[in-house]
C-alpha positions, 0 to 999 in steps of 0.5 A: 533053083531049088524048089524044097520047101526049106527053099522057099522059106528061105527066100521068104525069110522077112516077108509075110507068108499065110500058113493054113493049119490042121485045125482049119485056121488061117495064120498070116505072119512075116517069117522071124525064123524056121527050122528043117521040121518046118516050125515057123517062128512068124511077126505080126500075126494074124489068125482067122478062124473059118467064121472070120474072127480074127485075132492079132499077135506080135509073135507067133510059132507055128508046129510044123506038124499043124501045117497043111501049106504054106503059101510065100509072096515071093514078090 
């Protein structure tokens, strides 16, 4: 099994992932499509900023370049 972050967003393909992101909001979302700069296209969005104000998106690209993790419910 290969453990490259393109991997594992391969097996998180559909499923829900949350994203943290430079700027230090939280973004939860089921992965629609990505590519190898690790741009993530995301459904049902939700993004919580550090007060806990959150803010909801039926769809939602996330640069790949803002992202500190990504973090898959591979379940």
């Amino acid at each position: 099994m290969n453990h490259r972050p393109i991997d594992i967003l391969k097996a998180a393909h559909g499923k829900i992932v949350i994203v943290r992101l430079k700027n230090n909001k939280n973004v939860s979302g089921i992965v629609e499509a990505y590519d190898m700069h690790l741009n993530l296209w995301l459904n049902d969005v939700e993004v919580t900023d550090t007060e806990g104000n959150t803010e909801s998106f039926d769809k939602f690209l996330v640069r790949g370049d803002n992202v500190i993790y990504i973090s898959p419910n591979l379940k």
